[in-house]
C-alpha positions as CSV (number, residue, x, y, z in Angstrom):
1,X,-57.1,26.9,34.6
2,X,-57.3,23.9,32.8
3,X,-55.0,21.9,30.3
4,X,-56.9,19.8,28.0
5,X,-55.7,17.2,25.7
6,X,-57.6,16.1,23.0
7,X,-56.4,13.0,20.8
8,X,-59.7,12.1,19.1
9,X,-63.5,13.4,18.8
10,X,-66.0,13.2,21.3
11,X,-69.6,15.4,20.6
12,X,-70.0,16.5,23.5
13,X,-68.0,16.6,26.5
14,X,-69.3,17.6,30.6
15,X,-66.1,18.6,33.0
16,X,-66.9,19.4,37.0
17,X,-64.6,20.1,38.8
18,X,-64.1,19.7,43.2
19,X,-62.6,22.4,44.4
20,X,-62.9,22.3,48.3
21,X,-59.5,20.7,48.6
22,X,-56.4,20.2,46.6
23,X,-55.5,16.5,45.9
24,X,-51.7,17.9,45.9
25,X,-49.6,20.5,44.8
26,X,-46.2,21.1,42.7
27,X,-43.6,23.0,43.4
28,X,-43.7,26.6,41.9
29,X,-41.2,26.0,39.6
30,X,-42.0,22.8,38.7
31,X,-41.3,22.9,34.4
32,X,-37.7,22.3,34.4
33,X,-35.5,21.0,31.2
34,X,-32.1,19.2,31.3
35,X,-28.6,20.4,29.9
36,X,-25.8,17.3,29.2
37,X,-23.0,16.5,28.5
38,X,-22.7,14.2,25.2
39,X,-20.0,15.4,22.7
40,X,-20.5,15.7,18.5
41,X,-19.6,12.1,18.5
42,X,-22.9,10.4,20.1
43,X,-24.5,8.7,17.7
44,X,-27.8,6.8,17.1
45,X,-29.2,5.1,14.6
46,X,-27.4,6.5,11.7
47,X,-27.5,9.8,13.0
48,X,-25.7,12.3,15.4
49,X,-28.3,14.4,16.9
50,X,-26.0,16.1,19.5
51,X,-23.9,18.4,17.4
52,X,-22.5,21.5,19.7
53,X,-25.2,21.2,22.5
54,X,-23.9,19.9,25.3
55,X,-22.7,21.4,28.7
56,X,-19.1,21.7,27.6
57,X,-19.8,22.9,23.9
58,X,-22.7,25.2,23.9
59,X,-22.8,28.5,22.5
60,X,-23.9,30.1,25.4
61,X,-23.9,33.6,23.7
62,X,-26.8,32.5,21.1
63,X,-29.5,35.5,21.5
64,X,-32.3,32.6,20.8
65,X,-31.0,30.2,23.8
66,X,-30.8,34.0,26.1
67,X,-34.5,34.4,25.3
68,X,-35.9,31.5,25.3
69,X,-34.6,31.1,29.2
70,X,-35.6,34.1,30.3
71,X,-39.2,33.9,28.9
72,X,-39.7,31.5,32.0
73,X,-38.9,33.9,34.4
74,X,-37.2,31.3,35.7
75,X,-36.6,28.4,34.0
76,X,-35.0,25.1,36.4
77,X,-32.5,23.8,34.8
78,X,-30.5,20.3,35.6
79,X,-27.4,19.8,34.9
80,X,-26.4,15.9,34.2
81,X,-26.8,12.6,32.5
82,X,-25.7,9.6,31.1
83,X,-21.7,10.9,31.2
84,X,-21.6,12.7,34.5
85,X,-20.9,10.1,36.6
86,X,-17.5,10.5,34.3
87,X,-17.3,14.3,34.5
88,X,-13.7,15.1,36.5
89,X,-14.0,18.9,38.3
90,X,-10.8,21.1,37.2
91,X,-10.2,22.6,40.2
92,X,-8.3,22.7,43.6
93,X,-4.5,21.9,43.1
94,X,-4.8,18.0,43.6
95,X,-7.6,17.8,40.7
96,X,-7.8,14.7,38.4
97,X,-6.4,14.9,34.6
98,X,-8.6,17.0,32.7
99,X,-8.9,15.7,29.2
100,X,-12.1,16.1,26.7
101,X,-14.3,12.9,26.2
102,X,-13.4,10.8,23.8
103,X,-14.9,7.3,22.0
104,X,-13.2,4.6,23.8
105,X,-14.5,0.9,23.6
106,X,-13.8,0.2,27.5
107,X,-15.5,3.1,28.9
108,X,-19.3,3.8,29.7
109,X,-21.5,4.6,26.9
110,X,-18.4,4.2,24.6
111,X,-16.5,7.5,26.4
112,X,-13.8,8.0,28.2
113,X,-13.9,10.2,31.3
114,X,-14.4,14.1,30.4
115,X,-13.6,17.4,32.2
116,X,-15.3,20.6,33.3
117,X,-12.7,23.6,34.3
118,X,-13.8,26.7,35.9
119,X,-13.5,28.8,33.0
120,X,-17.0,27.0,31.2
121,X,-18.1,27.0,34.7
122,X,-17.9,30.7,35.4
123,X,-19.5,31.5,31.7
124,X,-22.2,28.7,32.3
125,X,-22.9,30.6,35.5
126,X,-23.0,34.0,34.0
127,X,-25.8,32.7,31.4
128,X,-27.7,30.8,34.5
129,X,-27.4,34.6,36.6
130,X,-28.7,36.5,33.3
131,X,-31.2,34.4,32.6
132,X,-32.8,33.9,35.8
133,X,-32.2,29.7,36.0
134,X,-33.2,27.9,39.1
135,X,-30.1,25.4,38.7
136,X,-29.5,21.4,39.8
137,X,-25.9,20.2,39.2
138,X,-25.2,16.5,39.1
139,X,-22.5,14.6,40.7
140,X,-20.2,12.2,39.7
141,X,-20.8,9.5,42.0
142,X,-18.3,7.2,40.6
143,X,-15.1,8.7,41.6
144,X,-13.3,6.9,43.6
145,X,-14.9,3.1,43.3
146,X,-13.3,0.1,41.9
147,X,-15.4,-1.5,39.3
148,X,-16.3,-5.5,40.2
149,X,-16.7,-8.2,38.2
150,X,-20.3,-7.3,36.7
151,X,-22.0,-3.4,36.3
152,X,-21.0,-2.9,40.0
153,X,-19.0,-0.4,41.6
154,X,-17.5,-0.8,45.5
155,X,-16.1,1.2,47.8
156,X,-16.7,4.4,49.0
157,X,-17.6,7.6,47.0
158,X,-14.1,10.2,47.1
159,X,-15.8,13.2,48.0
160,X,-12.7,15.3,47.3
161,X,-12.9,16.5,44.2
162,X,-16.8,17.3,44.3
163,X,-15.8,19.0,47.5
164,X,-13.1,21.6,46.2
165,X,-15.9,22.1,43.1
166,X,-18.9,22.8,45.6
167,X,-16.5,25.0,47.7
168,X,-15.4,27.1,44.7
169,X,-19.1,26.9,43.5
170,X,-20.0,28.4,47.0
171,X,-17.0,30.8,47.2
172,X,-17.9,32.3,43.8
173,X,-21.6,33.0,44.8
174,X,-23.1,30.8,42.3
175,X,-26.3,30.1,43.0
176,X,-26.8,26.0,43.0
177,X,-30.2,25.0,44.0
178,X,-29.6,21.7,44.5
179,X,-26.8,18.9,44.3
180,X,-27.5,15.7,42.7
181,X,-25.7,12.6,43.2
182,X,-24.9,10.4,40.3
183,X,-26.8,9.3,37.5
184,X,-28.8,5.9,36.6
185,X,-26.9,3.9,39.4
186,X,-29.7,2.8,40.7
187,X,-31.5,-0.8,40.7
188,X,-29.5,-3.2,38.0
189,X,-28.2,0.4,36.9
190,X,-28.2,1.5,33.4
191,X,-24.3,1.4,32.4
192,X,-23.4,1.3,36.0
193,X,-24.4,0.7,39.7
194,X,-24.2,1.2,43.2
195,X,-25.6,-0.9,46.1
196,X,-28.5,1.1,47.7
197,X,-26.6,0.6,51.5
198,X,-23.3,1.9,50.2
199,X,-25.0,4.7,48.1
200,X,-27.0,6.1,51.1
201,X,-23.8,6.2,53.4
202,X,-22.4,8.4,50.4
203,X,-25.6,10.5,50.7
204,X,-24.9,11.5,54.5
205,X,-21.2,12.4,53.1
206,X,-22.5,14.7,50.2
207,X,-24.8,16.4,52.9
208,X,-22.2,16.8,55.7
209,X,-20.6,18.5,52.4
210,X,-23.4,21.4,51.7
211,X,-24.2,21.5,55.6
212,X,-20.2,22.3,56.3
213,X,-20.1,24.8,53.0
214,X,-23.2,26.7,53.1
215,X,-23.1,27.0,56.5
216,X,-22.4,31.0,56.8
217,X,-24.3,31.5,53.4
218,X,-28.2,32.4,53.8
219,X,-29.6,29.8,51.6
220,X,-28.2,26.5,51.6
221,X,-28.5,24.0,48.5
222,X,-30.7,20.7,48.5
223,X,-29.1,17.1,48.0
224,X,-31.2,15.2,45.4
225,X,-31.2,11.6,44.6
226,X,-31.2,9.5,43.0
227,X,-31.7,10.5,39.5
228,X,-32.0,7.2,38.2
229,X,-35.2,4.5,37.0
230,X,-37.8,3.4,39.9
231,X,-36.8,0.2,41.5
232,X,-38.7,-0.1,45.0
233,X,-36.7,-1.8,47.3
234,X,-33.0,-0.1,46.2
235,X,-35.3,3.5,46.9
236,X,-36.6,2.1,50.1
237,X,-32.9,0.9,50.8
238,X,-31.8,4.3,49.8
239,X,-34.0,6.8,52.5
240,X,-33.5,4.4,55.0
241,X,-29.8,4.1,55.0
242,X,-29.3,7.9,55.0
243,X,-31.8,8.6,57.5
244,X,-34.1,11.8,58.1
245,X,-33.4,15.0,55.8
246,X,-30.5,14.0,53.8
247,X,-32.5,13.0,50.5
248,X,-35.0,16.4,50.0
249,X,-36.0,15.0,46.7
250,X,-36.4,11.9,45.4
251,X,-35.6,12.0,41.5
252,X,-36.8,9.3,39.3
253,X,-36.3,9.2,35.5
254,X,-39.1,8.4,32.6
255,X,-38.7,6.9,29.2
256,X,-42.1,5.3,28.8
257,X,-42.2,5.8,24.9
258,X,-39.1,3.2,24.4
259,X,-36.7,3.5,21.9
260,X,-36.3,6.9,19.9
261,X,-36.4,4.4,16.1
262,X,-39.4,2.6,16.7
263,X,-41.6,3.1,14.0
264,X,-45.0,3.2,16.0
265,X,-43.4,5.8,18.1
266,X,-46.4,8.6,16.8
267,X,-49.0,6.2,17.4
268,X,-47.9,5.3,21.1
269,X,-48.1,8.8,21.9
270,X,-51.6,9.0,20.5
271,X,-53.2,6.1,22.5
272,X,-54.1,6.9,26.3
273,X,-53.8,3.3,27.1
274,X,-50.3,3.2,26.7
275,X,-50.2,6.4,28.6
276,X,-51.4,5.2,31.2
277,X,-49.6,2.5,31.8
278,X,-46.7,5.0,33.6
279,X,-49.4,5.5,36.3
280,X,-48.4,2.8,38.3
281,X,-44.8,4.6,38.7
282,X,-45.7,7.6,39.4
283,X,-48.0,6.2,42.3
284,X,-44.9,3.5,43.7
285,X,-42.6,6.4,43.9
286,X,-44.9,9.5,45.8
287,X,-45.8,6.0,48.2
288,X,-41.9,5.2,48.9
289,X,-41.7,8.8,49.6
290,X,-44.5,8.8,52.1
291,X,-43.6,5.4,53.5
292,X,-39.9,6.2,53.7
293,X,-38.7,9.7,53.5
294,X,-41.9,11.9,54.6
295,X,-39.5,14.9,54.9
296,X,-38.6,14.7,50.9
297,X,-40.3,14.9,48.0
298,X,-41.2,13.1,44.5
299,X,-39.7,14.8,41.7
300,X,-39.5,13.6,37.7
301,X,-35.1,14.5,37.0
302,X,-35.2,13.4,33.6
303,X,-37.7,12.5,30.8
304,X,-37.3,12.7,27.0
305,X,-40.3,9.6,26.6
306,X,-38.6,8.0,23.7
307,X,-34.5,7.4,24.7
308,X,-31.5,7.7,22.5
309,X,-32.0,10.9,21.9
310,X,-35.7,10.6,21.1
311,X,-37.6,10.5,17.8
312,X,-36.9,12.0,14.5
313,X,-39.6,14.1,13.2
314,X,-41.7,12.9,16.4
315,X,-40.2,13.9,19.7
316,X,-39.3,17.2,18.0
317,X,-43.0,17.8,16.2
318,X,-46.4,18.8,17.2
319,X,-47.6,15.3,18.5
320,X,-45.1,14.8,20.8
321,X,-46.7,17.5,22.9
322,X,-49.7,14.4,23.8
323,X,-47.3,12.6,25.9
324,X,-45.3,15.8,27.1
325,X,-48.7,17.8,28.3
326,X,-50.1,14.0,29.8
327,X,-46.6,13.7,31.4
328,X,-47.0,16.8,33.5
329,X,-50.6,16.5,34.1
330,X,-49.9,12.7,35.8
331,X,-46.5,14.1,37.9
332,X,-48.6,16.9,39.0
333,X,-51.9,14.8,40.1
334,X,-49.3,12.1,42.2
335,X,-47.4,14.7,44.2
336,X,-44.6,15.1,42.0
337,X,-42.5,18.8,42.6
338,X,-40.9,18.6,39.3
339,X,-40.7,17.7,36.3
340,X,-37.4,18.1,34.6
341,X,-37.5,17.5,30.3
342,X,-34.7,16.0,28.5
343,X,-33.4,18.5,26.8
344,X,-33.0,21.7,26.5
345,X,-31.4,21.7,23.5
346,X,-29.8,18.0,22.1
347,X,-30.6,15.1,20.6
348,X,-34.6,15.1,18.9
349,X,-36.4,15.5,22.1
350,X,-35.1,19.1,22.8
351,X,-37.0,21.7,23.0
352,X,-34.9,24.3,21.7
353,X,-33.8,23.0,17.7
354,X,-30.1,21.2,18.0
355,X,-28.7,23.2,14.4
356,X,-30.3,26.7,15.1
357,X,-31.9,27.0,18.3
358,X,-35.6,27.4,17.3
359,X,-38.0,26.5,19.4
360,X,-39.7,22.9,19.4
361,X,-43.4,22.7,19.7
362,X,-43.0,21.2,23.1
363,X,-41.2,24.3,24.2
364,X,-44.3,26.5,23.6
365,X,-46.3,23.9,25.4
366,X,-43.8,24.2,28.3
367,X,-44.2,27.9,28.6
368,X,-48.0,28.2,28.6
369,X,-47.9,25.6,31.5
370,X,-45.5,27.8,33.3
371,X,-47.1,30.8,33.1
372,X,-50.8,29.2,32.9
373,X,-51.0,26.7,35.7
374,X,-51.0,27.1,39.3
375,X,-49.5,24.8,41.8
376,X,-52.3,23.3,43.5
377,X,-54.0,20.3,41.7
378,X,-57.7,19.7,42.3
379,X,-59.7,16.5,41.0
380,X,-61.9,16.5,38.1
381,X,-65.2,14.0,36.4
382,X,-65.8,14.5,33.1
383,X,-68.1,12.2,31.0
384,X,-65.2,11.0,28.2
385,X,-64.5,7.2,28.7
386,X,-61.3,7.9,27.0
387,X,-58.9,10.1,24.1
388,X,-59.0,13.0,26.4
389,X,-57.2,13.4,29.5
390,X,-57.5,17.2,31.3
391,X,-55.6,18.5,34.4
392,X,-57.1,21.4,36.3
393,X,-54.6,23.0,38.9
394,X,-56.5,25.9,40.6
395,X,-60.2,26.2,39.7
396,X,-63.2,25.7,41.3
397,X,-66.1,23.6,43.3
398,X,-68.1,21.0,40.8
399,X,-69.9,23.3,38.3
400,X,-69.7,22.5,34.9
401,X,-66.8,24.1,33.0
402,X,-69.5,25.4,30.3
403,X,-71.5,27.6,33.1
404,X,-68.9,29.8,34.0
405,X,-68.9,32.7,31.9
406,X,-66.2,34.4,30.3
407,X,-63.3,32.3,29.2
408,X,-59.7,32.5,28.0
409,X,-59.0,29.6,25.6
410,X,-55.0,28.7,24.3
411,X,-55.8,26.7,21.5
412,X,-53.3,24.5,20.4
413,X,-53.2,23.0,16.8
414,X,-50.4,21.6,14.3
415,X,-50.0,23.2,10.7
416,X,-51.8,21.9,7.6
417,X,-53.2,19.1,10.1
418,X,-49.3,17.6,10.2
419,X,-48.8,15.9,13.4
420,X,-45.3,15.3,12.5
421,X,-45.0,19.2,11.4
422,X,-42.8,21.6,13.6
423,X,-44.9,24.6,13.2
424,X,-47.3,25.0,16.7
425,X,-50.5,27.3,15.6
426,X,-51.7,28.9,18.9
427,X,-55.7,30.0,17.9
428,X,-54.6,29.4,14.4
429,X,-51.6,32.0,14.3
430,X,-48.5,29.8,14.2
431,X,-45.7,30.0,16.8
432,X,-42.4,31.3,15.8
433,X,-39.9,33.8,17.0
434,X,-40.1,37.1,16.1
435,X,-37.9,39.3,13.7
436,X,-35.8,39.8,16.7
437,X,-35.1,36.6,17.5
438,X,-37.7,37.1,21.1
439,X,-40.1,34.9,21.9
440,X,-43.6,35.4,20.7
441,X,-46.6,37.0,22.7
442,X,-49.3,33.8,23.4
443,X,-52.7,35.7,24.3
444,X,-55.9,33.9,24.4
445,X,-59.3,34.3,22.3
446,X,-62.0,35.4,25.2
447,X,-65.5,33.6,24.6
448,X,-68.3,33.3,26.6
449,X,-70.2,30.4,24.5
450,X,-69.3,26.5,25.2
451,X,-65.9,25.5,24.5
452,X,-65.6,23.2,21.4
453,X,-62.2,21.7,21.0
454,X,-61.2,20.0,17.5
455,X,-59.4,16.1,17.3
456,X,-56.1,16.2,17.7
457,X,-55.6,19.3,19.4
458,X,-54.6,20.8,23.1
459,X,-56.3,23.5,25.1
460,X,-55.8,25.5,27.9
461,X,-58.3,27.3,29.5
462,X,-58.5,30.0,31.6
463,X,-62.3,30.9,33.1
464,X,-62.5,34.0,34.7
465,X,-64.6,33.6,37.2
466,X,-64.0,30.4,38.5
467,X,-63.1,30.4,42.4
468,X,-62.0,27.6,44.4
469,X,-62.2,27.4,48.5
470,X,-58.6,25.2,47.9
471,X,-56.9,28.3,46.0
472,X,-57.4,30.5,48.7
């Protein structure tokens, strides 16, 4: 199976792939999409893109949001962001005051701390059961510490009140994957920070936490961190302070696009040389994980590739689907698990519409990649210098692509040559729910001729008799 991504126009294009060994491998769940927590009242730019989407506001009966979860079979789904690490658990009989956020000049990102009670949790759980979700809840990691003088925050992490949540969470049955402490604290921090020594010590406190309560349960929940941007030595910092298997995945966000209003937005996502400059992250972070926590792993927890809430009519359109597809080709090729999108639904990168939960483009080119792509990535030559990038997890030796008989092509194009338009066509037939509100059927176009792929477009390919000694 390939994916293929296709920016400009090449005549003629020769793909060989080696398929002895696999250069690495992703987790089999590795498309994953984020759920958070901004209210109405985030705003960028002259617009509020957030409307009724977040974790505490959702309509979590929508027909549209049921379907378009369970067409994953699963889908992983993270809970967090910006305003978690002010998120207060109502729960136990010491919890904090629960109150709804609110715009406040002293707080971070303009809010004041917010509230989840067990109610929302119990229906956010009862959607996550129906629908199959894999699930990653984030921590706040902030509770408890004294603000100093600058960004930074001392003191020890107060476990209590994430410990009465993971206890009821565990008591109820709910099925947590993973636990993920605190958000963007990393490095010089985003709103916020940590020191790297202070945060590890806090890590070996969360994990005491899930050893103690899933300790009579069969499965027992992973402790991510640290959801925040790559900075080398606070990560180093990080694994070594909390020692051997505490940290079993090493999250790292992405927003290599810039800001969600800059006006050259569509043409950064059309030139692989800006592309590739995210390489070199990607790299740094699977080598800290090798260096300095061999028993975790590299995954991507958030990515929306243009931040404040992404790009109008870009991050939500056809073209966005150059970085996206790019994005999980790269994370996939340096060892990365998963690769979590920012959002779900919310703001303009979502994949599900904010107003009426349509699907995006990207969402349908999150879905074929699900459902198309196996876990193991093997390396590929091709004779393009550039404008085409193609990942090939789970294929064969070094034949040309073009000698291999029967294929099954996914054709990907945007409608009336828009790159800015909505509408996905897959083999000309456009995407779009059905009368029902369920998601469409995607089947391929067999051929057996050379595969000819137009500017602009995205493949995947499927050939049928294509067997690789690393598959097996």
């Amino acid at each position: 199976m390939f994916s293929i991504v296709s920016p400009s126009l090449q005549d003629e294009v020769s793909i060989s792939v080696k398929g002895v060994a696999a250069m690495a491998k992703t987790d089999e769940h590795f498309i994953c999409a984020t759920m958070d927590w901004w209210p109405p009242e985030k705003c960028n730019y002259g617009m509020c893109p957030w409307g009724n989407a977040s974790i505490i506001n959702l309509d979590l009966k929508n027909p549209i949001l049921h379907n378009a979860l369970k067409a994953f079979n699963p889908l992983r789904i993270r809970l967090g962001g910006s305003l978690q690490d002010q998120v207060v658990y109502k729960v136990g009989k010491n919890h904090p005051w629960c109150r709804k956020f609110q715009n406040v000049t002293e707080g971070l990102f303009g809010f004041s701390t917010g509230c989840l009670n067990m109610c929302r949790w119990d229906k956010l759980n009862a959607l996550f059961n129906e629908t199959g979700v894999k699930l990653t809840f984030g921590l706040n990691a902030l509770y408890g510490r004294q603000k100093s003088t600058d960004q930074s925050y001392i003191g020890n992490w107060d476990s209590s009140n994430a410990h009465a949540f993971i206890n009821y969470t565990v008591s109820k049955g709910y099925n947590v994957d993973s636990w993920e402490l605190g958000n963007e604290l990393c490095g010089s921090g985003v709103s916020a920070r940590v020191d790297a020594k202070q945060y590890g010590k806090d890590l070996i406190a969360l994990k005491a936490i899930v050893d103690d309560l899933y300790k009579e349960k069969p499965f027992k929940a992973k402790v991510l961190a640290p959801g925040g941007f790559y900075d080398k030595e606070w990560f180093d910092e990080m694994l070594t302070t909390s020692g051997p298997d505490v940290v079993q995945a090493v999250t790292h966000h992405i927003y290599n696009l810039g800001s969600g209003d800059d006006s050259g937005l569509i043409y950064k996502i059309q030139d692989p040389y800006y592309l590739d400059q995210i390489v070199g992250t990607f790299k740094d972070v699977a080598l800290t994980v090798q260096n300095f926590g061999p028993w975790s792993s590299a995954w991507v927890g958030e990515s929306g590739g243009a931040y404040n809430s992404g790009g109008r009519n870009v991050s939500d359109a056809f073209v966005d689907s150059f970085w996206y597809l790019d994005q999980l080709g790269m994370a996939s090729t340096f060892d990365h698990k998963v690769y979590c999108r920012q959002a779900l639904i919310g703001g303009k990168y979502a994949l599900l519409d904010t107003n009426n939960f349509q699907p995006n483009p990207d969402y349908y080119s999150a879905l074929l990649w699900h459902r198309l792509m196996g876990s193991k990535v093997l390396e590929t030559t091709h004779n393009v210098i550039n404008d085409m990038n193609l990942y090939p997890p789970e294929d064969n030796s070094s034949d040309p692509i073009s000698d291999q008989g029967e294929m099954e092509v996914y054709h990907l194009t945007r409608k009336n040559g828009n790159l800015r338009s909505k509408v996905m066509l897959l083999n000309g037939n456009p995407l779009k729910l059905t009368d029902r509100g369920d998601i469409p059927e995607m089947n391929p176009l067999s051929s057996n001729v050379t595969l000819e792929i137009s500017p602009l477009s995205i493949a995947f390919v499927r050939l049928k008799n294509f067997k690789a000694p690393a598959c097996h």
